[in-house]
N, C-alpha and C positions, 0 to 999 in steps of 0.2 A: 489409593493406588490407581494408577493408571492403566484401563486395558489397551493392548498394544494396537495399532491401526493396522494398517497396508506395510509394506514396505516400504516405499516411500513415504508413507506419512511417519515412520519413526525416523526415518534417517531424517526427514525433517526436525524432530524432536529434539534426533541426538544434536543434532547443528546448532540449534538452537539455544540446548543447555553449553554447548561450546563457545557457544560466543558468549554467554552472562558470564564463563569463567575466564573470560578475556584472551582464550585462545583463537588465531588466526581462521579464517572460513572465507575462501573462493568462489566465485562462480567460475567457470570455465566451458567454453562454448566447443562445437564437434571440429573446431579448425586447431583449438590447443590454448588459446587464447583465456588470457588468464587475469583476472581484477578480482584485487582482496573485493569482500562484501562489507559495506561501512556499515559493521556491527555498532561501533560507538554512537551515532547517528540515531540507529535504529533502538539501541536500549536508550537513550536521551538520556536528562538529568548530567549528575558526574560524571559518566562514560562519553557526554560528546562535545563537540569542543563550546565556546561562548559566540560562535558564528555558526552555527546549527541550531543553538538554542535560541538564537535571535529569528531565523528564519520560521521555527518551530511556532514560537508566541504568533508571529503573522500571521499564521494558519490559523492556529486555534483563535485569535481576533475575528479572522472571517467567519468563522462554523459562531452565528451568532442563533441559530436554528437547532431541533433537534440534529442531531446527527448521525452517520450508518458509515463506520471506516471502516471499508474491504481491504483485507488482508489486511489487520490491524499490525501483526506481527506482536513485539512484546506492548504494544497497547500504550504508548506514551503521548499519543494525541488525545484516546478513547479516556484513558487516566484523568488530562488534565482537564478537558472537558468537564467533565465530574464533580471536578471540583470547583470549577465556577458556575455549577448548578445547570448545567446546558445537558437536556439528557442525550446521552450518548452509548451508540453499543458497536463495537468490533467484530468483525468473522475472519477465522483465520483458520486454515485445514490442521494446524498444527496445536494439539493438546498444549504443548509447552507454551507455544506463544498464550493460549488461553489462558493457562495458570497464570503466566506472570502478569498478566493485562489484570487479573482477579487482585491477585497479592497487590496488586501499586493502588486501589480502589476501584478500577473501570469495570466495565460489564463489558461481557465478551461471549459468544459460542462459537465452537468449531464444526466449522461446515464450511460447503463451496459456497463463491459469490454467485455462481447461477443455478444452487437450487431452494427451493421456497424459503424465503426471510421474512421475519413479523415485518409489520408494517409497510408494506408494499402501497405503494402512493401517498404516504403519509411522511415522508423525510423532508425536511426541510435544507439537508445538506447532504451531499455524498461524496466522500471525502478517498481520493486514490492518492495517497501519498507515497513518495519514496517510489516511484514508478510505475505503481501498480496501474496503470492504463495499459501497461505493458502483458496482464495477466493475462493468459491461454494465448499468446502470440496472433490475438484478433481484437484490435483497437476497437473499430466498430463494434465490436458483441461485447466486450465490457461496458462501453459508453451507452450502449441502450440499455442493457442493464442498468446502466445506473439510471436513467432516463426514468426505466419503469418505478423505480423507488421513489422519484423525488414527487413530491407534491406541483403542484401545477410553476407556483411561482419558486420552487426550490433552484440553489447550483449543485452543479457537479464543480468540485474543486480538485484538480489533478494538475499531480506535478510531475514534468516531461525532462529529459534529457536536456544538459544546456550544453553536452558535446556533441549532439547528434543532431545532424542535418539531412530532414526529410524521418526518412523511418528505417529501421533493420529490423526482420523478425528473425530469433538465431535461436537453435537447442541447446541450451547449456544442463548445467548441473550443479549443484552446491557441494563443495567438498573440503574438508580440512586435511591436515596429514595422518588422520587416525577413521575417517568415515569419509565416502561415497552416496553422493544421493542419484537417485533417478535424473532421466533425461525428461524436459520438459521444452516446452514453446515458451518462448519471452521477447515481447516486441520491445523496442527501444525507440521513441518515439520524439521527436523535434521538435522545439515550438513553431518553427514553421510549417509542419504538416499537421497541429491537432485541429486547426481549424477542417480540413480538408475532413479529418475523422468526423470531430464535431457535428457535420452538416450531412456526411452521412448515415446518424445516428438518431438524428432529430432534433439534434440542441444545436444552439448558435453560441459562438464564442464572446465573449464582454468581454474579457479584461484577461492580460498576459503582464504580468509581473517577475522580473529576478530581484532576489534577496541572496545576500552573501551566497554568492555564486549559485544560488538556484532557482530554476526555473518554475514559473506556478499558475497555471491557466484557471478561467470559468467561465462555467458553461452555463448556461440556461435553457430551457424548454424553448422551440422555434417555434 
């Protein structure tokens, strides 16, 4: 059984088990503005289409290294990883997301991506998928974060906006029509401004790739 978090971290919870039962989940930022959250995407496999799952494999081709994916969510990169013997571990604030990163075979613990994680300089990939460069609505502080993690010759692999030109950081929220989650910071970041983050983070950028319609940067130590 699960003991319960924060408030926010259950409503994250409840959301969570909402989307594995294919019910609808929003973000919704402080102006009203409103975009389903591509749950299908995020649990992979049968839930998302055969043009996410193509993008999906890309990624996991690249993560040829240990790997460390912040805000795994339900764990289907951290999962598949695993399974082609590439050791790999998830962090996600969210119990639920951890369970089910467990249940599909991945290793996963729940905590924040900026406080103490094993293997600190020892990753050989650090992996922000599905926007997570966008976490705590400060590009720079996640990107050195990640910086700190990787090994000297590691990437940072993040994947950016491919509607979004330059940056927006906004407050939204996660919400279905039965649960409300807290207000948070979420940057929304463009492939043409990660370089600008990049450089002021430490890493220089190598390669910007889209794959069925998405976008997918890396980084490397400057």
């Amino acid at each position: 059984m699960r003991t319960p978090g924060a408030p926010h971290e259950s409503a994250i919870d409840a959301l969570y088990e909402q989307m594995s039962a294919g019910i609808g989940c929003w973000a919704v930022d402080s102006f009203g503005r409103r975009r389903r959250l591509p749950a299908g995407r995020w649990l992979g496999g049968s839930a998302s289409t055969p043009a996410d799952r193509f993008a999906d494999e890309v990624v996991v081709g690249a993560c040829t290294e240990p790997t460390l994916d912040l805000g795994c969510g339900p764990g289907r990169f951290t999962a598949a990883l695993t399974r082609r013997g590439i050791p790999a571990l998830g962090v996600d604030l969210s119990a639920v997301a951890v369970e089910m990163t467990t249940r599909r075979g991945g290793f996963a613990l729940r905590g924040d991506a900026f406080a103490p994680l094993p293997g600190r300089g020892g990753w050989g990939r650090v992996l922000l998928a599905d926007g997570n460069i966008g976490i705590g609505g400060d590009p720079v502080r996640i990107l050195r974060r990640a910086r700190e993690l990787l090994t000297p010759a590691g990437l940072v692999i993040a994947e950016v906006d491919p509607a979004q030109s330059g940056f927006r950081t906004e407050h939204v929220r996660w919400e279905s029509d039965h649960i409300v989650g807290a207000w948070h910071s979420w940057s929304r970041v463009g492939s043409d401004a990660v370089g600008g983050f990049a450089a002021a983070a430490g890493l220089r950028l190598i390669d910007s790739i889209v794959v069925s319609g998405r976008s997918f940067t890396a980084m490397c130590i400057a």
